[in-house]
N, C-alpha and C positions, 0 to 999 in steps of 0.2 A: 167224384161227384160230391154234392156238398151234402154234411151230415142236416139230419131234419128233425132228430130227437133230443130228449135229453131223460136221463131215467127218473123214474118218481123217485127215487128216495134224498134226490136233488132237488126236489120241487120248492122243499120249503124255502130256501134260500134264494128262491130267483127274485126280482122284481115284480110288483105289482103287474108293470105293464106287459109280464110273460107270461102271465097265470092264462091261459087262453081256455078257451072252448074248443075239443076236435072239431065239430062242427055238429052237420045233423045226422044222429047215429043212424036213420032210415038211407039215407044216402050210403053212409059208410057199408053198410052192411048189404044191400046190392050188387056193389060193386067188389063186396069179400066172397061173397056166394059165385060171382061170376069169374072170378079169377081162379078161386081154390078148386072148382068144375073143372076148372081147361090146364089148371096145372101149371098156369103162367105167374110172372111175379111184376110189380108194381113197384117203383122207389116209394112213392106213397105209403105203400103197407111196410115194406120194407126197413124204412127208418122213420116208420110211423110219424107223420108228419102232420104238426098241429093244424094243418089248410085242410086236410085232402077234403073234407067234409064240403068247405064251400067250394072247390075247385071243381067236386064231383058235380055238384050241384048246379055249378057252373057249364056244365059239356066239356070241360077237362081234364086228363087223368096223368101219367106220366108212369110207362110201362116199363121195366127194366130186364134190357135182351138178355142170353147166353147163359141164365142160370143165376142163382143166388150167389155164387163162391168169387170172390175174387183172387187174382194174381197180385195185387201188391196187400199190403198193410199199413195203409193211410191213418195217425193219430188220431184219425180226427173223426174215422169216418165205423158207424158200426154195420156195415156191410160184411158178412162173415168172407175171413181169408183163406186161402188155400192156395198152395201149389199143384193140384191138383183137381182144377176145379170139372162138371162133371162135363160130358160130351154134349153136343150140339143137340136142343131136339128140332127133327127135321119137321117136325107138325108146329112149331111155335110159329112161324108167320100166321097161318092159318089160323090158329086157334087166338091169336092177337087180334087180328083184320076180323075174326066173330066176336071178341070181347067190345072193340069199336063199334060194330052194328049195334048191337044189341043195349050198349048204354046209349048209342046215338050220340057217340063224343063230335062235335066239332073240330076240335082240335086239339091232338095229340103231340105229345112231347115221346120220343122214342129215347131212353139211355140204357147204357149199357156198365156192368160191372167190366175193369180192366182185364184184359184178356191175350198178355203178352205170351202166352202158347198156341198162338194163332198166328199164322206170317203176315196179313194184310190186318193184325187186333181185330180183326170182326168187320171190318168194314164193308166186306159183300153181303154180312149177313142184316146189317139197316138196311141195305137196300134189299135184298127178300122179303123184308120184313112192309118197307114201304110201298112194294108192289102189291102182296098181297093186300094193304089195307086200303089201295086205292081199285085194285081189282073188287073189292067190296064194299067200299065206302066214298067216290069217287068225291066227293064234294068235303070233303075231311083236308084238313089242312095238317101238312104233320114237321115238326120241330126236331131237330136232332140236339142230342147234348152229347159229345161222345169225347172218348179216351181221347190221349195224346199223341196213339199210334206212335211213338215214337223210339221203341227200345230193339235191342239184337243188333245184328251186321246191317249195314248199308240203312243207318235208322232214318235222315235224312230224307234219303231218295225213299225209303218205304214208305216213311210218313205221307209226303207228299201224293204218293200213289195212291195212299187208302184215303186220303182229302178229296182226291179226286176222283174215285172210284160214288165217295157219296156225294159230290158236287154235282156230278152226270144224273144224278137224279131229283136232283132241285126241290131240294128243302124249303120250306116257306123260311127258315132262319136256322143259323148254323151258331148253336152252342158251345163251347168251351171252358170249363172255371178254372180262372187262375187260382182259387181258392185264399190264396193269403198276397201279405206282401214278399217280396224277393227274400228279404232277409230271415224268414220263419218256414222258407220252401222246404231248407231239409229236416227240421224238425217235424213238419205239420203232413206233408206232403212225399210221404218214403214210396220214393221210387219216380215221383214227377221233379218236372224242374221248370222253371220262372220263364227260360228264356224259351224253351221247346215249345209252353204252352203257348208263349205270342205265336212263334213262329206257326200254329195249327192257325190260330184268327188271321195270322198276315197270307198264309197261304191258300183259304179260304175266297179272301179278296183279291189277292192274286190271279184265282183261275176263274171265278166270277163275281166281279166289282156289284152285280146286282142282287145278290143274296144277302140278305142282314147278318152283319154277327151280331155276338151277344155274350159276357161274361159275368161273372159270379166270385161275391168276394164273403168271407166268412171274420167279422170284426168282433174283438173278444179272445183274441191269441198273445197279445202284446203287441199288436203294433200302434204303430202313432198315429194319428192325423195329417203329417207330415208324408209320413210313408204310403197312408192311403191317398192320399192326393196324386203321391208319384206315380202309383200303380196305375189313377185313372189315363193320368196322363201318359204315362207307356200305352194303357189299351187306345188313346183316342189316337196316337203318332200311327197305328197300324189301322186307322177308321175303323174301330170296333165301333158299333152304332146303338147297342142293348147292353143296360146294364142292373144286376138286382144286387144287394149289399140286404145281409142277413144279421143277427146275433149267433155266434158261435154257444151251441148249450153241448153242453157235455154227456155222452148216450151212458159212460160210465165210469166206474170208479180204474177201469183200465188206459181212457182214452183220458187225451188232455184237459189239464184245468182251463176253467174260465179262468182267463186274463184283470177283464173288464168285461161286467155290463153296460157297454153306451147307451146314451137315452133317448127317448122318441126323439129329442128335439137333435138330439147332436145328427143322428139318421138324417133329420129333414134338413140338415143344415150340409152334410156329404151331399145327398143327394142335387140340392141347389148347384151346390159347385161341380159336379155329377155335368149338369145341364148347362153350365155354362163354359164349362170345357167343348161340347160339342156333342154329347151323347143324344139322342133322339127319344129314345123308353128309359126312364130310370125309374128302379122299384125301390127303395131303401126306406125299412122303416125294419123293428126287431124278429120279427117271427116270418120277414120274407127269404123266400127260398129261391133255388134256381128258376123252376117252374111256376113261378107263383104268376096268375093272370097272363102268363105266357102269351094267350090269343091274342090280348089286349094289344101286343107291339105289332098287328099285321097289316 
């Protein structure tokens, strides 16, 4: 999933145009109360995220399944790691589908930490997770961003089973990040890989041509402009349809350096080309993230 912070004692160094506002602390603080109650977690809080304020604000929020711990150890990302991350809780549907009610989200982005000690990566468990919140919230629209299911024996044919497993229950939009370009996968990306992640969007459209996808690109690693180009153009050859382009900021002095800060204008200038490749929603501007205005592509 794409990192969403960067720590303060990085701050002083960013560009003007990063220095943001969280948003409105009466919103953040709502929706901390209601979360830290039910024991659940948010990417929002999670990688503390310069939006969530106006997202919340917005009837947006972006809930993160299966626990805080992950199975891989992504560069990039300060989602804490483990190999042992903890057991499933069987009340988390439940107590999600009442965090929904009760802020009255619109529309929810469901992701998950990677969760390669699981044979289907979790994939039964979004859809528990999205029954329960339309068994309570019926009129909720809800967003999947999920792993790349794609690691152990027979990855392939798993993958594809657990694409399908959340396809059968029709996402308003089927999320995926490729995170970087091809050439900085194994550096940025431990344990993902370039071609696996198309392969989750191509198979996606594959089993239902009418669900949107949608990817995620993190700029400020060392890649080129050249290379970003290519990448759109791989996601547009497999009709990915949504796409957001962030500023990679660095959560700490463990994860990787900024490369490059690109500028508002260079953003507005990807994103153009973004749009006339064929993309449908393009979000590209510094401090956008996976889930940013999410609703906004439905």
């Amino acid at each position: 999933m794409t990192q969403t912070a960067f720590s303060e004692s990085s701050s002083l160094n960013l560009p003007s145009w990063l220095r943001s506002s969280i948003g409105k602390a009466s919103e953040i603080s709502q929706v901390q109360k209601i979360i830290k109650q039910r024991q659940i977690y948010t990417i929002c809080e999670e990688g503390r995220c310069p939006n969530r304020g106006e997202c919340y604000s917005q009837g947006t929020a972006t809930f993160l399944l299966m626990g805080p711990t992950c199975t891989r150890s992504c560069a990039f990302c300060q989602v804490d790691k483990g190999h042992s991350p903890m057991a499933l809780d069987e009340d988390e549907p439940r107590k999600v589908a009442e965090a929904v009610n009760l802020l009255q989200l619109k529309y929810v982005v469901l992701t998950s930490v990677a969760r390669d000690d699981l044979k289907d990566g979790g994939a039964s468990w979004f859809v528990k997770v999205m029954d329960a919140i339309r068994l309570m919230n019926p009129q909720t629209q809800i967003e999947v961003l999920t792993p790349d299911f794609g690691t152990g024996k027979n990855a392939i044919n798993q993958q594809k089973e657990s694409i399908k497993t959340i396809i059968n229950a029709k996402p308003a939009c089927y999320n995926h990040n490729l995170e970087t370009v091809a050439r900085l996968q194994n550096s940025v990306r431990r344990g993902g890989k370039y071609h696996r992640s198309l392969r989750v969007l191509a198979t996606v459209k594959e089993l239902d041509p009418s669900i949107p996808t949608k990817s995620g690109l993190m700029l400020g690693l060392g890649e080129t402009k050249q290379e970003i180009i290519k990448t759109l153009e791989d996601l547009r050859k497999i009709n990915c349809d949504r796409l957001t382009m962030g500023q990679y900021l660095r959560p700490s002095l463990a994860h990787l350096p900024v490369e490059k800060y690109w500028t508002p204008a260079e953003f507005e200038e990807l994103g153009k080309i973004a749009y006339l490749l064929g993309f449908s929603h393009v979000r590209s501007s510094p401090l956008v993230r996976s889930s940013y205005h999410a609703g906004e592509g439905k």
